[in-house]
N, CA, C and O atoms as a Tinker XYZ file with bonds, in Angstrom:
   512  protein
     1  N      0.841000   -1.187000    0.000000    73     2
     2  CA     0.000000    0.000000    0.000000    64     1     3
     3  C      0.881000    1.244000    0.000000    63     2     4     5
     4  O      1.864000    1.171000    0.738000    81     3
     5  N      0.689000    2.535000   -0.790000    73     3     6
     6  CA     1.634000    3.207000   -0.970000    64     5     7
     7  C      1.348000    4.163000    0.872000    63     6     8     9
     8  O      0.402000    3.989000    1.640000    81     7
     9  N      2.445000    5.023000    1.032000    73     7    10
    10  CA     2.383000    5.466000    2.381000    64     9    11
    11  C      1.663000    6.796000    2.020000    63    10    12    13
    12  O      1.887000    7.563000    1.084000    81    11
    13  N      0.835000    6.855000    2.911000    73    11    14
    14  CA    -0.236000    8.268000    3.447000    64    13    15
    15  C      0.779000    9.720000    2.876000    63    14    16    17
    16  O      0.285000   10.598000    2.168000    81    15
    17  N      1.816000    9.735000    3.207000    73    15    18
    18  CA     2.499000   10.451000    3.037000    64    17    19
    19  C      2.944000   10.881000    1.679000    63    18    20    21
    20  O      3.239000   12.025000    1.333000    81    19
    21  N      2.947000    9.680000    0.891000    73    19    22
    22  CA     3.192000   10.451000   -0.702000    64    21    23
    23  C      1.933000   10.799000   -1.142000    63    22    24    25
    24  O      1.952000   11.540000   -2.125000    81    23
    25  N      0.721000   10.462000   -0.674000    73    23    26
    26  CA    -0.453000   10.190000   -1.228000    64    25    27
    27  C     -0.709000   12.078000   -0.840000    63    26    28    29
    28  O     -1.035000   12.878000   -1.717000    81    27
    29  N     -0.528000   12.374000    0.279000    73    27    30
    30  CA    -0.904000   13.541000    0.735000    64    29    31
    31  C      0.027000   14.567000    0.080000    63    30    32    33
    32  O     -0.475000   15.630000   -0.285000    81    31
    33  N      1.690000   14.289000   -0.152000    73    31    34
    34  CA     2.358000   15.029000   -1.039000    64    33    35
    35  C      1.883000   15.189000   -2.492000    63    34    36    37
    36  O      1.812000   16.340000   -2.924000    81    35
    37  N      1.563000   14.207000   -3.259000    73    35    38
    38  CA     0.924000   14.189000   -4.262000    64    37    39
    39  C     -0.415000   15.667000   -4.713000    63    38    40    41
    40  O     -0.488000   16.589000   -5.525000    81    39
    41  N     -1.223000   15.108000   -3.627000    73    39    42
    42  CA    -2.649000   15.852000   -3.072000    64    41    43
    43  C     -2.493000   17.459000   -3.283000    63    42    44    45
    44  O     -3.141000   18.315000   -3.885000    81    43
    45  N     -1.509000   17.447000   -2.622000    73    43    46
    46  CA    -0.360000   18.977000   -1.953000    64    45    47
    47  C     -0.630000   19.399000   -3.383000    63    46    48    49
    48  O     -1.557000   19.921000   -4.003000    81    47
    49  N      0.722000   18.892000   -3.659000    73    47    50
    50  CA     1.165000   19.214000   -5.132000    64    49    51
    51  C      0.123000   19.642000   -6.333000    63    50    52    53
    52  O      0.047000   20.659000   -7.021000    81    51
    53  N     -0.674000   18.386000   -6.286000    73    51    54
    54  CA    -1.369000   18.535000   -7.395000    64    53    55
    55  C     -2.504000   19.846000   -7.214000    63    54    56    57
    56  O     -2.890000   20.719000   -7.991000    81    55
    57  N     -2.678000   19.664000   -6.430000    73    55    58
    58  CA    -3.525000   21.579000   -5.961000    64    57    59
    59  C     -3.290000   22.231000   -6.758000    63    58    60    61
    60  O     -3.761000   22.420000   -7.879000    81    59
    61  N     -1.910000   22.948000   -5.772000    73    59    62
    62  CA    -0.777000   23.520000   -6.274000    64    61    63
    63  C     -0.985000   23.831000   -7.928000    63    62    64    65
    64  O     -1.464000   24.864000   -8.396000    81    63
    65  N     -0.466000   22.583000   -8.733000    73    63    66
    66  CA    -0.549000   22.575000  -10.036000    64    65    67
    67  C     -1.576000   22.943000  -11.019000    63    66    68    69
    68  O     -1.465000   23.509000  -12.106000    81    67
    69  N     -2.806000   22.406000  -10.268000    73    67    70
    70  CA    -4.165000   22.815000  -10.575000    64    69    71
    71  C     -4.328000   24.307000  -10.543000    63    70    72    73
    72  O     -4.223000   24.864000  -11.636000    81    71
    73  N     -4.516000   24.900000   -9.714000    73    71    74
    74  CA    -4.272000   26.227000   -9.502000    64    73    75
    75  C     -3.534000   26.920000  -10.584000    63    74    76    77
    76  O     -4.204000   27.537000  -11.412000    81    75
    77  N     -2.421000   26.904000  -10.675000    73    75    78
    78  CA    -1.772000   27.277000  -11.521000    64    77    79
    79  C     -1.834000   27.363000  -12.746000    63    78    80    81
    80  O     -1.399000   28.385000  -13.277000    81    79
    81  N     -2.539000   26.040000  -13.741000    73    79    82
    82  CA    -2.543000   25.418000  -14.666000    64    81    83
    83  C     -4.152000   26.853000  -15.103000    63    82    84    85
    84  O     -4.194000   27.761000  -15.933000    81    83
    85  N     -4.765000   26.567000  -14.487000    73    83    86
    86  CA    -6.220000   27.559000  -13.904000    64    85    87
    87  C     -5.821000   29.023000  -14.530000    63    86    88    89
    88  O     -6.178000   29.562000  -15.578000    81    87
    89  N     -4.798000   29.528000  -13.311000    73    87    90
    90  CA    -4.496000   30.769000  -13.585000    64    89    91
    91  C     -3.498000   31.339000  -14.676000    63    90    92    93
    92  O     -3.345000   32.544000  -14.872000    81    91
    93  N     -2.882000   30.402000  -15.318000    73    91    94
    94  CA    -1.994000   30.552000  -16.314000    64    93    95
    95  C     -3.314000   30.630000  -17.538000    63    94    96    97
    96  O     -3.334000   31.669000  -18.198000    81    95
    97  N     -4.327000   29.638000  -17.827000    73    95    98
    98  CA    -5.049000   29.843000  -18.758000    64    97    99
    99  C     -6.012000   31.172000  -18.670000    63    98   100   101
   100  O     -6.293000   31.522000  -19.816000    81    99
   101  N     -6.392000   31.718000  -18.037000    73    99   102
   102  CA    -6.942000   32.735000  -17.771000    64   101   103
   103  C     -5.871000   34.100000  -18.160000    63   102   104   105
   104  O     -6.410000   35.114000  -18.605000    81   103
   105  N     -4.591000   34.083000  -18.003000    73   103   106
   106  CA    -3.874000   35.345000  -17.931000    64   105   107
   107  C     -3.837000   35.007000  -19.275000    63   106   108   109
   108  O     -4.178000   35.929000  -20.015000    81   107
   109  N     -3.452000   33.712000  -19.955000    73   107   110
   110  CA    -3.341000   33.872000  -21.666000    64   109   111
   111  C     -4.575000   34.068000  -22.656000    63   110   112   113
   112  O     -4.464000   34.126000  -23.881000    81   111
   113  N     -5.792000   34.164000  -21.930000    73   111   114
   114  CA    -6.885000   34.217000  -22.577000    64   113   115
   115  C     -7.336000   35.302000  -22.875000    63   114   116   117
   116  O     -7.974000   35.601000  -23.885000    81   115
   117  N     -6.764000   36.489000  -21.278000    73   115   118
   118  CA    -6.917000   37.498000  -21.474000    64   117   119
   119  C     -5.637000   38.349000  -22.467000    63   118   120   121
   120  O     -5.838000   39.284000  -23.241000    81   119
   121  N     -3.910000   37.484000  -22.056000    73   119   122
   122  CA    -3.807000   38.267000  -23.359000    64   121   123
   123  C     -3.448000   38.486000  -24.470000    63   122   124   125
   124  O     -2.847000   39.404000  -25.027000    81   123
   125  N     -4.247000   36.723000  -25.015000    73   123   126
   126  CA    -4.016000   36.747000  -26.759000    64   125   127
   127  C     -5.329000   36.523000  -27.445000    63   126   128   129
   128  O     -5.441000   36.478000  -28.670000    81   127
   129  N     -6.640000   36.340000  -26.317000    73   127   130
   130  CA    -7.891000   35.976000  -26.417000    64   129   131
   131  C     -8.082000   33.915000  -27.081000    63   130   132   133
   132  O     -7.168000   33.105000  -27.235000    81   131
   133  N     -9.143000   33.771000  -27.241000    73   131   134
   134  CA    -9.591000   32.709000  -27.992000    64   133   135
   135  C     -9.384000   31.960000  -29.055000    63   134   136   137
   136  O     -9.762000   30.830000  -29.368000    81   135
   137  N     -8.541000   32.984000  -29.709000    73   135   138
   138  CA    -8.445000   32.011000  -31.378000    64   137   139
   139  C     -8.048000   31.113000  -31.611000    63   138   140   141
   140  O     -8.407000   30.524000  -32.630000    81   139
   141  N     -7.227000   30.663000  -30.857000    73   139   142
   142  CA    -5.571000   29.328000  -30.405000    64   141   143
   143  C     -5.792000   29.042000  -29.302000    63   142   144   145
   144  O     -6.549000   29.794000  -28.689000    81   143
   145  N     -5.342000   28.082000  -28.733000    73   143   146
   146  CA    -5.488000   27.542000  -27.299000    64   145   147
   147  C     -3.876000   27.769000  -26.795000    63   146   148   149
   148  O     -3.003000   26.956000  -26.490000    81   147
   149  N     -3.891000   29.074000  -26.845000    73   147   150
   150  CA    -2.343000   29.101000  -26.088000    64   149   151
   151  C     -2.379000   28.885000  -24.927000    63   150   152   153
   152  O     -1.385000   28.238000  -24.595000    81   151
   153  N     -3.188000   29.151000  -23.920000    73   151   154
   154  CA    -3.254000   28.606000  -22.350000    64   153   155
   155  C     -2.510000   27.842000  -22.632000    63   154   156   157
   156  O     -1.305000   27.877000  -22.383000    81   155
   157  N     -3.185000   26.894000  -23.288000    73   155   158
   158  CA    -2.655000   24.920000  -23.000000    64   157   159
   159  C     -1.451000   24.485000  -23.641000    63   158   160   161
   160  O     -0.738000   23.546000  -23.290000    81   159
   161  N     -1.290000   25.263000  -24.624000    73   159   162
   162  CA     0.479000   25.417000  -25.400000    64   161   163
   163  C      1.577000   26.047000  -24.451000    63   162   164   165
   164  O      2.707000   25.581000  -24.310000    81   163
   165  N      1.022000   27.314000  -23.744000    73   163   166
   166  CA     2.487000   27.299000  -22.741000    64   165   167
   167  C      2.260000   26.572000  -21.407000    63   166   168   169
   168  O      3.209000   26.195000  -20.718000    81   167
   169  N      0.796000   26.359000  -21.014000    73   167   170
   170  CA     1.420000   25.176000  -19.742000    64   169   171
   171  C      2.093000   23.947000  -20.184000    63   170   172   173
   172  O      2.735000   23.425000  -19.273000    81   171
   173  N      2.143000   23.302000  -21.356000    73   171   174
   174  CA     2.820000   21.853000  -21.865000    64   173   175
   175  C      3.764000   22.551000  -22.128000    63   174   176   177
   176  O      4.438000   22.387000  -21.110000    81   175
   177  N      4.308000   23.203000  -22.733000    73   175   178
   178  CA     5.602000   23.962000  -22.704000    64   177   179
   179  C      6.226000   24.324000  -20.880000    63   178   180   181
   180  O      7.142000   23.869000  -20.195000    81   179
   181  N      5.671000   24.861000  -20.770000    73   179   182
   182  CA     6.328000   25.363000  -19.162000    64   181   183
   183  C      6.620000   24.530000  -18.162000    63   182   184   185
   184  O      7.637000   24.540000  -17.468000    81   183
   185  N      4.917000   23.187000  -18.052000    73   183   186
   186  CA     5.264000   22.206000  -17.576000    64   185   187
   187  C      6.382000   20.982000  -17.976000    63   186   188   189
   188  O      6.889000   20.180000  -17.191000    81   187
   189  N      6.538000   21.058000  -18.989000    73   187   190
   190  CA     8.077000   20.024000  -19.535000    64   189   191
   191  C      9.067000   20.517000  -19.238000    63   190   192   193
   192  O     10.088000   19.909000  -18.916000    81   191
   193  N      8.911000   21.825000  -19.306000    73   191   194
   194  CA    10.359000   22.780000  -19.046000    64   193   195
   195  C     10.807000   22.512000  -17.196000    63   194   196   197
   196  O     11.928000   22.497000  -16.687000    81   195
   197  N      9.714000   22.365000  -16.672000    73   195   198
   198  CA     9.264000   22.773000  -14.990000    64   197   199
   199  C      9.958000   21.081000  -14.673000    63   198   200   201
   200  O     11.028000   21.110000  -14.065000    81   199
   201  N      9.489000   19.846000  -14.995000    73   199   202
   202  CA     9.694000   19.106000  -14.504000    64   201   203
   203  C     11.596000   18.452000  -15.133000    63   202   204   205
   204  O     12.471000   17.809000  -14.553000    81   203
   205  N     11.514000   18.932000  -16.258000    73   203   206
   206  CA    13.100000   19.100000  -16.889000    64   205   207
   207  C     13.798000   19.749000  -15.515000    63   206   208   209
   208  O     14.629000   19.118000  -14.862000    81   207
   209  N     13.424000   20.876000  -15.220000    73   207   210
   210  CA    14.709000   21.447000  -14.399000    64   209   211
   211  C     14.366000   20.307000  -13.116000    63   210   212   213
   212  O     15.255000   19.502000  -12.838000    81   211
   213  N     12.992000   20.263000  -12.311000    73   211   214
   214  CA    13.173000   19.167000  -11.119000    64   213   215
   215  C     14.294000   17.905000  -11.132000    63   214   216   217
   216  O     15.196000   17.665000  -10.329000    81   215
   217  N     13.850000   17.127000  -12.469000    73   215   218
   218  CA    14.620000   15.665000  -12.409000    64   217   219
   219  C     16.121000   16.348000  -12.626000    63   218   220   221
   220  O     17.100000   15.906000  -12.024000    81   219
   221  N     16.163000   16.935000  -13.108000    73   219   222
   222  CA    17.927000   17.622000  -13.190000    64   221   223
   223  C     18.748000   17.745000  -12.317000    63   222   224   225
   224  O     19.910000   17.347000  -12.234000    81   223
   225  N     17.680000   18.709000  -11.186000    73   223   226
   226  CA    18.306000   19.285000   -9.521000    64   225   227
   227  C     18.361000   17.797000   -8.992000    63   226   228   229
   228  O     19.502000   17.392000   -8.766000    81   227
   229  N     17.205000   16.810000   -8.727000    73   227   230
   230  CA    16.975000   15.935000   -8.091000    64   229   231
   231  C     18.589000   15.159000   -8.231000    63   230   232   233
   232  O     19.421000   14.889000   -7.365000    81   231
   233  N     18.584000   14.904000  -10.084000    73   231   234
   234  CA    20.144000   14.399000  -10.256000    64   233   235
   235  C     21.516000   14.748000   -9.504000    63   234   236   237
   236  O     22.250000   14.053000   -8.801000    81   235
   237  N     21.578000   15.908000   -9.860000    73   235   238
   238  CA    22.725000   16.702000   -9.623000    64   237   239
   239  C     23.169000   17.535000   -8.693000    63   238   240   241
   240  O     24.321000   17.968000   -8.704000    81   239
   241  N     22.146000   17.885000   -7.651000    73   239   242
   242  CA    21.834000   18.852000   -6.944000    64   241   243
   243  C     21.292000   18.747000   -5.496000    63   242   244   245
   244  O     21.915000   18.810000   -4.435000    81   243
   245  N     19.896000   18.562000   -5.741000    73   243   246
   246  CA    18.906000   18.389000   -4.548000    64   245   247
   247  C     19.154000   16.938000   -4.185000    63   246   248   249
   248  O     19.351000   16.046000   -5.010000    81   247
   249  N     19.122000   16.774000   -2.739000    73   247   250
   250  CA    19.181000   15.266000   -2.523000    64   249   251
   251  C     18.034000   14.691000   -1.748000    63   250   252   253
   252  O     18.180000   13.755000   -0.962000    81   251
   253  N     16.680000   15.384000   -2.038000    73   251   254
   254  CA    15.476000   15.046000   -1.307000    64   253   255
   255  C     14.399000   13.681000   -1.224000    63   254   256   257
   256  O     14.005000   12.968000   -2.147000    81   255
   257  N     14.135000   13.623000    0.039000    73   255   258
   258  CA    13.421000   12.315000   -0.011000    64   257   259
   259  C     11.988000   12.439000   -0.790000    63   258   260   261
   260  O     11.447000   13.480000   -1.160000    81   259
   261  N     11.648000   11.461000   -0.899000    73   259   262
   262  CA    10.869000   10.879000   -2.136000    64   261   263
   263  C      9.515000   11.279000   -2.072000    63   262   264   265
   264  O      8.966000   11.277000   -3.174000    81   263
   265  N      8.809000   11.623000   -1.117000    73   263   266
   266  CA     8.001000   12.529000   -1.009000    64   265   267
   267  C      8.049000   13.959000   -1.568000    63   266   268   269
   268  O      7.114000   14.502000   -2.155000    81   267
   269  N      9.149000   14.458000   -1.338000    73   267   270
   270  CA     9.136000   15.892000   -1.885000    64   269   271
   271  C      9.613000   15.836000   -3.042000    63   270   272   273
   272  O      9.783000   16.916000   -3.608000    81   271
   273  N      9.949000   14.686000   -3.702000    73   271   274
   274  CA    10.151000   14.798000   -5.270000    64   273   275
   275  C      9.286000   14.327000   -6.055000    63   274   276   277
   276  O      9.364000   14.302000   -7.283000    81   275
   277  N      7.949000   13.715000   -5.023000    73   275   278
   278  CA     6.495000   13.141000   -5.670000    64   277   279
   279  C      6.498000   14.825000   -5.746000    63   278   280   281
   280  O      6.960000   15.573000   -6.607000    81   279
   281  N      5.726000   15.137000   -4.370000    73   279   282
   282  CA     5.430000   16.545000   -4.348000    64   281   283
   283  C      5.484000   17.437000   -5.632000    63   282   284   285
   284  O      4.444000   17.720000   -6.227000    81   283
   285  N      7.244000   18.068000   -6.238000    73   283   286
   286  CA     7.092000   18.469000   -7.007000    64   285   287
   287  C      7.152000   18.284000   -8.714000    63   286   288   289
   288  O      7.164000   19.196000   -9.540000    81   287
   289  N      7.180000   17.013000   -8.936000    73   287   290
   290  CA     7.081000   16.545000   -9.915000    64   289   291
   291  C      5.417000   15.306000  -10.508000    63   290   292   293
   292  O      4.832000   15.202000  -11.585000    81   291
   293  N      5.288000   14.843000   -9.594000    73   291   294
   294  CA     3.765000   14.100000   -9.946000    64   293   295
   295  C      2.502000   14.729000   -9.409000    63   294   296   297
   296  O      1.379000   14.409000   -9.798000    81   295
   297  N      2.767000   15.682000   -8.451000    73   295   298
   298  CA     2.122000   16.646000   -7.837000    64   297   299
   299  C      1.938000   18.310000   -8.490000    63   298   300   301
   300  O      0.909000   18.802000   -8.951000    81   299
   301  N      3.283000   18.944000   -8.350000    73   299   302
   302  CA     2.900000   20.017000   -9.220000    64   301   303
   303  C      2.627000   19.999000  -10.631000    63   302   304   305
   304  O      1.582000   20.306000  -11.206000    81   303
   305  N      4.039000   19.475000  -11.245000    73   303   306
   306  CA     4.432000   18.983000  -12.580000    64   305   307
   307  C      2.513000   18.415000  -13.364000    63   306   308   309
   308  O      1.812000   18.875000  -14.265000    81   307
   309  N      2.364000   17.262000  -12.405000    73   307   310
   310  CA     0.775000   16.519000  -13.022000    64   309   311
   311  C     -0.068000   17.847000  -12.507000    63   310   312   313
   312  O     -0.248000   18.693000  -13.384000    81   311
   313  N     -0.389000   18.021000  -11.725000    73   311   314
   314  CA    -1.497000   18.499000  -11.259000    64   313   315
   315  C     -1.221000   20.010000  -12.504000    63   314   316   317
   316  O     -2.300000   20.175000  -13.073000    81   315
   317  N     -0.558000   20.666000  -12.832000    73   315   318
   318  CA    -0.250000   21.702000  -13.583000    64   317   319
   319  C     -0.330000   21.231000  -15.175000    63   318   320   321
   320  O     -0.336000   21.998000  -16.139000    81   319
   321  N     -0.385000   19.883000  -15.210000    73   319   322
   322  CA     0.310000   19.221000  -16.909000    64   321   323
   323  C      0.504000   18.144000  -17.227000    63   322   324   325
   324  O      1.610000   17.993000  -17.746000    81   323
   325  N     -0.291000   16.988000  -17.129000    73   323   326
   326  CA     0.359000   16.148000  -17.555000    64   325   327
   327  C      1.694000   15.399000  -18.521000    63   326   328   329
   328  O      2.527000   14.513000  -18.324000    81   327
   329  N      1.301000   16.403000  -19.731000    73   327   330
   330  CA     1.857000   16.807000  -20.980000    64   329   331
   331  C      3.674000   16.538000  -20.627000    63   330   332   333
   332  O      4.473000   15.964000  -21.367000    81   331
   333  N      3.966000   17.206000  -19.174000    73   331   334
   334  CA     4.933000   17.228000  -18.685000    64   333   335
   335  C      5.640000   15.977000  -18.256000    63   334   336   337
   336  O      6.854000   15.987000  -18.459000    81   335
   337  N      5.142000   14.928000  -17.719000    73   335   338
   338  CA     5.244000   13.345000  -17.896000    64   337   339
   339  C      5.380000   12.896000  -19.003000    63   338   340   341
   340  O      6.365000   12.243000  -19.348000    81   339
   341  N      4.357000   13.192000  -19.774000    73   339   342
   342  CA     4.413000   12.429000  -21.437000    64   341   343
   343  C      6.108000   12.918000  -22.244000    63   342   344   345
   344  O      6.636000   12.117000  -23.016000    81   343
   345  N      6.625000   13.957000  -22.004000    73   343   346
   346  CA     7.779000   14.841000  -22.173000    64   345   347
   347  C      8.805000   13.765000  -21.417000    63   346   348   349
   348  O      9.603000   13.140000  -22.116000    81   347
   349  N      8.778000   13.616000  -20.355000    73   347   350
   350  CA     9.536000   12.698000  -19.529000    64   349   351
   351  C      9.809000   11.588000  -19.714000    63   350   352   353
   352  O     10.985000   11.234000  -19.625000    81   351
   353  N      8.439000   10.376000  -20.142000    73   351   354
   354  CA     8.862000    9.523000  -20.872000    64   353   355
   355  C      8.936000    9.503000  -21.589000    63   354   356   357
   356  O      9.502000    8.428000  -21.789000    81   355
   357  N      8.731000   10.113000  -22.790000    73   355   358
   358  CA     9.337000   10.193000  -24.159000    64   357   359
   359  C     10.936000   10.282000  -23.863000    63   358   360   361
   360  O     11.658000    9.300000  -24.035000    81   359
   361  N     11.423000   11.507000  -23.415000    73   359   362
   362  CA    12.740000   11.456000  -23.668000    64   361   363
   363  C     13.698000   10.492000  -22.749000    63   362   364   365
   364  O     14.928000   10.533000  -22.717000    81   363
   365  N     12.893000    9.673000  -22.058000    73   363   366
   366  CA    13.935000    8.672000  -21.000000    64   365   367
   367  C     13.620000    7.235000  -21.874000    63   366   368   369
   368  O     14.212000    6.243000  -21.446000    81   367
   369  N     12.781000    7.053000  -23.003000    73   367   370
   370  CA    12.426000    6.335000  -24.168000    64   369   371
   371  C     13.810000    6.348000  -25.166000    63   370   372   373
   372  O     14.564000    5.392000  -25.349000    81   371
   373  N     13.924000    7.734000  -25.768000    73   371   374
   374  CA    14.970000    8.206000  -26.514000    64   373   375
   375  C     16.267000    8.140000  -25.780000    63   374   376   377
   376  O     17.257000    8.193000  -26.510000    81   375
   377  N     16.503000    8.026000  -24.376000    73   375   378
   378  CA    17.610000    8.116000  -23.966000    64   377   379
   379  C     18.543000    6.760000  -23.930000    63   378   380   381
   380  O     19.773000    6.738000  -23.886000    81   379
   381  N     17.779000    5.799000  -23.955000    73   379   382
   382  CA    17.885000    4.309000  -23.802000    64   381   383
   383  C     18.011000    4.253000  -24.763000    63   382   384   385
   384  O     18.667000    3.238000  -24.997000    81   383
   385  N     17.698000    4.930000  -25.906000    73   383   386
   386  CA    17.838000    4.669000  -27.207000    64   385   387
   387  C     17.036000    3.521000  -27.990000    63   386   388   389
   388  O     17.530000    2.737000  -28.799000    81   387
   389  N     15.648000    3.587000  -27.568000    73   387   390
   390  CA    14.536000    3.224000  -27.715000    64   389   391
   391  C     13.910000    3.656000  -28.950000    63   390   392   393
   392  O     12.718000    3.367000  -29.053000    81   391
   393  N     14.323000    4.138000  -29.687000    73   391   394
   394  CA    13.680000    5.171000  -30.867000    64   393   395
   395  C     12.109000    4.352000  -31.429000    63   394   396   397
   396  O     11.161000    5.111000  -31.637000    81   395
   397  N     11.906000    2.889000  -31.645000    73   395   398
   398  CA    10.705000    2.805000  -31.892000    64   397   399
   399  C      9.662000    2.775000  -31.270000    63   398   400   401
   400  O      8.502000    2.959000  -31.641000    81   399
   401  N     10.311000    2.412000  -29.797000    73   399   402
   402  CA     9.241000    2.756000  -28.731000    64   401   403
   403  C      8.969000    3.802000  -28.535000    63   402   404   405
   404  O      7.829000    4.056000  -28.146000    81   403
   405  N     10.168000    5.087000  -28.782000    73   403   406
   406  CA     9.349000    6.225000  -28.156000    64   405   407
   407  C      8.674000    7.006000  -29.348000    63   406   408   409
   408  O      7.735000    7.775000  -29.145000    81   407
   409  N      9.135000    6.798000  -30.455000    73   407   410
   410  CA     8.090000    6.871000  -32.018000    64   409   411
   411  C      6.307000    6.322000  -31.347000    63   410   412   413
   412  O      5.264000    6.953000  -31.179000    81   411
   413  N      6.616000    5.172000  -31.169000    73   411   414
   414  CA     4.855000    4.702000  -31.110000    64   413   415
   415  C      4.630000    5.641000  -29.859000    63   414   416   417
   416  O      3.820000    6.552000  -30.030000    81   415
   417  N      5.368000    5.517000  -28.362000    73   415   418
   418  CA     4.500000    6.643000  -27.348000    64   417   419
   419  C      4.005000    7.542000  -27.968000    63   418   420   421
   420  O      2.932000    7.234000  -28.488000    81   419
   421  N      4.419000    8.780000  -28.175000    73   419   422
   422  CA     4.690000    9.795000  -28.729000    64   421   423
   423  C      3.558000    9.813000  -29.604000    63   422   424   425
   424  O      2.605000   10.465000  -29.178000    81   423
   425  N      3.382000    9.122000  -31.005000    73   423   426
   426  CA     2.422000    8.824000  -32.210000    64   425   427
   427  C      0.883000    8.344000  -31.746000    63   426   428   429
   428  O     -0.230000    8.740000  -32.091000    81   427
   429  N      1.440000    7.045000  -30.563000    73   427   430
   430  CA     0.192000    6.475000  -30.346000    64   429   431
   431  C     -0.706000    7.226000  -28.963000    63   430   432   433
   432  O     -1.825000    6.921000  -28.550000    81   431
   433  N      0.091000    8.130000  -28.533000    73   431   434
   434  CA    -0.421000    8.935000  -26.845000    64   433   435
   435  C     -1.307000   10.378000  -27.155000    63   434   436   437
   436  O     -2.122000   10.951000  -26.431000    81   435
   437  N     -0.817000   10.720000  -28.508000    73   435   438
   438  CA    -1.783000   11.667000  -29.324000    64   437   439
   439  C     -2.533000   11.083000  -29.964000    63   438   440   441
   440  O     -3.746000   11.033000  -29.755000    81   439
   441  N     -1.821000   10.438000  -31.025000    73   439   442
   442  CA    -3.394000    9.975000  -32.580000    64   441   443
   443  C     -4.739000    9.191000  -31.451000    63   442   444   445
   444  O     -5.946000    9.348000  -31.635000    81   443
   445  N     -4.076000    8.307000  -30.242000    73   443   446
   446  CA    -5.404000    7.304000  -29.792000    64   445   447
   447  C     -5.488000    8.250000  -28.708000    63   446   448   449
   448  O     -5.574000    7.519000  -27.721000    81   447
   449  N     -5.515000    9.488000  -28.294000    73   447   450
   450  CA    -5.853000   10.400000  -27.590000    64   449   451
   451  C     -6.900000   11.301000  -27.864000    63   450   452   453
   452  O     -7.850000   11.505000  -27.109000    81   451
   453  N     -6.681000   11.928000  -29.144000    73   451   454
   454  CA    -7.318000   12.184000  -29.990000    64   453   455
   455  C     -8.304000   11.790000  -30.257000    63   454   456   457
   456  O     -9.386000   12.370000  -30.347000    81   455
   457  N     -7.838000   10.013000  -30.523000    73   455   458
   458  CA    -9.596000    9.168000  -31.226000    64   457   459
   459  C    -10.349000    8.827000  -30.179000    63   458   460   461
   460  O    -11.528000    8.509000  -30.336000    81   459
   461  N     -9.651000    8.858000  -28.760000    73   459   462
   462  CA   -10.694000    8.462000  -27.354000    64   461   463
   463  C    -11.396000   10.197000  -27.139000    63   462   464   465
   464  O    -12.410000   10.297000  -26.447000    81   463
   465  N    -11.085000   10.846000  -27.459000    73   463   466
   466  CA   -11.830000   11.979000  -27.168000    64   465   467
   467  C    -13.380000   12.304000  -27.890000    63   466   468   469
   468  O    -14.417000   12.813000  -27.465000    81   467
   469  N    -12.870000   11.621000  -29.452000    73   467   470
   470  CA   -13.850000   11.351000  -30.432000    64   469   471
   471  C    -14.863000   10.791000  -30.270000    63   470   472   473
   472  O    -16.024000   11.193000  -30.193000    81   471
   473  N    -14.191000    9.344000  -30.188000    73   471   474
   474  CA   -15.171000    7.985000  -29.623000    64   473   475
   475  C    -16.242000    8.538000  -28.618000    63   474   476   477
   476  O    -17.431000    8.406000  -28.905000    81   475
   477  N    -15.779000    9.294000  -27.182000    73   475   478
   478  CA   -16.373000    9.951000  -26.021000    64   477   479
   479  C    -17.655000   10.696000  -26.686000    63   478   480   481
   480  O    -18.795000   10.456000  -26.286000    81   479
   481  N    -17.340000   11.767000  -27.900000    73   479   482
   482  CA   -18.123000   12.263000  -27.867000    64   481   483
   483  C    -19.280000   12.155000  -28.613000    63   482   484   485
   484  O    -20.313000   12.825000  -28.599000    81   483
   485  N    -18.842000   10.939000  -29.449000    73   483   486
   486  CA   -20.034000   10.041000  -30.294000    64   485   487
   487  C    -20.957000    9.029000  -29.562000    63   486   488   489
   488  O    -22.066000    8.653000  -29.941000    81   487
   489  N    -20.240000    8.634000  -28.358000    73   487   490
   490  CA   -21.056000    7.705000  -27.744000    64   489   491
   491  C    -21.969000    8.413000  -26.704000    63   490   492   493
   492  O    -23.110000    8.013000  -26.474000    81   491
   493  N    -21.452000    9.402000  -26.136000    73   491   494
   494  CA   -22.539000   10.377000  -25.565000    64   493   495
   495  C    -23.365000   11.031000  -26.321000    63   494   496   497
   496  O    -24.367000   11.553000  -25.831000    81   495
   497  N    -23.021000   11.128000  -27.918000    73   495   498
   498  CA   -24.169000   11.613000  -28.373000    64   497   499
   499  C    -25.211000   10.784000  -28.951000    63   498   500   501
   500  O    -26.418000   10.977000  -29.092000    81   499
   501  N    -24.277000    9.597000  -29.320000    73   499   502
   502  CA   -25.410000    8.423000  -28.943000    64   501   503
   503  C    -26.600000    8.064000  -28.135000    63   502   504   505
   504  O    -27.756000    7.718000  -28.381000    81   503
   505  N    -25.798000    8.300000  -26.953000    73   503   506
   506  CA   -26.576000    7.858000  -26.189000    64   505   507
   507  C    -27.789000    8.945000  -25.502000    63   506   508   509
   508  O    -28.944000    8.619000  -25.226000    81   507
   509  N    -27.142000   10.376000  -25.312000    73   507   510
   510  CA   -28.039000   11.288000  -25.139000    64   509   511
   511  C    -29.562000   11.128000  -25.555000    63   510   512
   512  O    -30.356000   12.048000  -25.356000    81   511
């Protein structure tokens, strides 16, 4: 059973991220308006960038226990972006030197992302 403690760091975090993710789309709405979904282009941008520098420090730097690196990486990082994970394993895919695996992530985490969003909204209108 995982411990109370990451579960609640997580919790923390993902707030946190939420919040953010919230108020970042709102400041870009107001100031490039509607036409593009830039909100959601610079939080996947910012958030890849955000959890890039965490696993970096964590490497090289920070030597924190595992809670506070849920905290700010599956917690803020997710709760702010998933997009920012998908970034993560992709490039720890490519780093192994995985290239067809991280071709299909990458290909198959959008195109069948995409078509489950579809599917969703045909079968609710189905069913409506």
């Amino acid at each position: 059973m995982t411990d109370l403690r990451m579960i609640l760091a997580v919790a923390a975090g993902g707030a946190l991220g939420s919040v953010g993710r919230y108020l970042v789309g709102i400041a870009a709405t107001k100031a490039f308006g509607l036409s593009f979904p830039w909100g959601t282009l610079i939080i996947n941008i910012a958030g890849s960038f955000l959890i890039g520098v965490f696993v970096e420090l964590f490497a090289l730097k920070w030597n924190l226990p595992q809670d506070a690196r849920v905290f700010l990486t599956v917690g803020i990082c997710g709760g702010f972006t998933t997009f920012s994970t998908f970034s993560l394993d992709a490039y720890v895919l490519m780093g192994r030197g995985d290239w067809w695996l991280a071709t299909g992530y990458i290909v198959g985490s959008v195109v069948l992302s995409i078509a489950a969003l579809i599917a969703a909204l045909h079968l609710v209108r189905a069913l409506a």
